[in-house]
Structure formats: structure tokens, C-alpha cells
Legacy VTK file of the C-alpha trace (Angstrom):
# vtk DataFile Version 3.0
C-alpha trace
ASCII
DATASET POLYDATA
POINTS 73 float
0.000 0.000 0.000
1.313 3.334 -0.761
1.536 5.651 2.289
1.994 8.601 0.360
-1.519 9.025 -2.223
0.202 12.104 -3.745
2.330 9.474 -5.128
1.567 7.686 -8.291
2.993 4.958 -10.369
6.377 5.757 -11.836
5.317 5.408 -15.394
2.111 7.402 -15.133
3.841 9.939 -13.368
6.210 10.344 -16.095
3.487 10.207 -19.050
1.408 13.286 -17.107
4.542 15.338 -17.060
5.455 14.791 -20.481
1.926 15.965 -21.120
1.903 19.046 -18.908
5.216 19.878 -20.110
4.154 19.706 -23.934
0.868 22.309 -22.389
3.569 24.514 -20.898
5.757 24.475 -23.816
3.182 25.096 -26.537
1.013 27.569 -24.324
3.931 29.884 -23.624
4.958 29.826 -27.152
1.567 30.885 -28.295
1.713 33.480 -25.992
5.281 34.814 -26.888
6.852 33.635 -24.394
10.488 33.048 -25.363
10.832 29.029 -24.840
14.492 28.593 -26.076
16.922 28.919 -22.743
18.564 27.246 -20.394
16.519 27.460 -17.372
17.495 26.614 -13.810
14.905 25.164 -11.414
16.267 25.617 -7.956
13.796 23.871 -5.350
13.440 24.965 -2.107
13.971 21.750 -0.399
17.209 20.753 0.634
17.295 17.114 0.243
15.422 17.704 -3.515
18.254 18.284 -6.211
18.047 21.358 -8.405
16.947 20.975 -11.568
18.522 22.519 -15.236
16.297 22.170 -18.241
17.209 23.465 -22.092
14.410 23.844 -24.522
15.977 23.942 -27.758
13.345 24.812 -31.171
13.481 21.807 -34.330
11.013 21.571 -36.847
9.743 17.933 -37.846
10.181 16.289 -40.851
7.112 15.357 -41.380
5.896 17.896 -43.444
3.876 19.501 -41.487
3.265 22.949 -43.688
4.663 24.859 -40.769
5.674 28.393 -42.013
7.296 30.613 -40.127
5.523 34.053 -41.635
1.955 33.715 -40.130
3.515 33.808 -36.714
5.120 37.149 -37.275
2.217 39.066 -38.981
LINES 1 74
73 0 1 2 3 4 5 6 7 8 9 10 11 12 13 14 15 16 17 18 19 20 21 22 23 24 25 26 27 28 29 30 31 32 33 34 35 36 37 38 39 40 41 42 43 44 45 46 47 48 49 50 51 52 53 54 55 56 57 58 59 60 61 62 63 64 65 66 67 68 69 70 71 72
């Protein structure tokens, strides 16, 4: 039994972060938000390790008809 219910199964835990982070990172872009850094995510707990995250911008391959101009009109 799990004595700590804020606590979830590894896995899951991993797929709903992947999914907030996509919401972050897409949300903030659409907002203009500049994404592309380095960030550092101190936390405020000592026993927690600090955190450094780089969000670097690549377009997909897939064809996707992404074009650059509607963004800045």
C-alpha cells in the first residue's frame, strides 16, 4: 500500500509530465513567451536536487506545412 496518495505509479507519473510539459511548452509559445533557454529550477527543499532544463526549437520532418511568416504578422 502506498503511504503517500500524492504518489503515483512511476510510469504514469512520467506520461502526465510529459503531457503538462508539452501544455507549458506550446502555451507559452503561443503566448510569446520566449521558450528557447537554459533554465534553472532551484527547489526549495534541501534534500530535492536542483533541476537545469534546455528547450531547444526543431522543426519535424514530417511535413507539417509549418511556415514561419503567419507567426510574425
Amino acid at each position: 500500500m502506498n503511504s503517500n496518495p500524492s504518489r503515483m505509479d512511476p510510469t504514469e507519473a512520467t506520461e502526465q509530465f510529459e503531457r503538462e510539459l508539452v501544455e507549458l511548452i506550446t502555451t507559452s509559445f503561443a503566448r510569446g513567451a520566449v521558450i528557447e533557454d537554459t533554465w534553472d529550477v532551484p527547489t526549495p527543499v534541501a534534500d530535492a536536487p536542483d533541476w537545469s532544463v534546455t528547450v531547444e526549437k526543431r522543426y519535424s520532418s514530417d511535413g507539417s506545412g509549418y511556415d514561419p511568416r503567419f507567426l510574425e504578422e
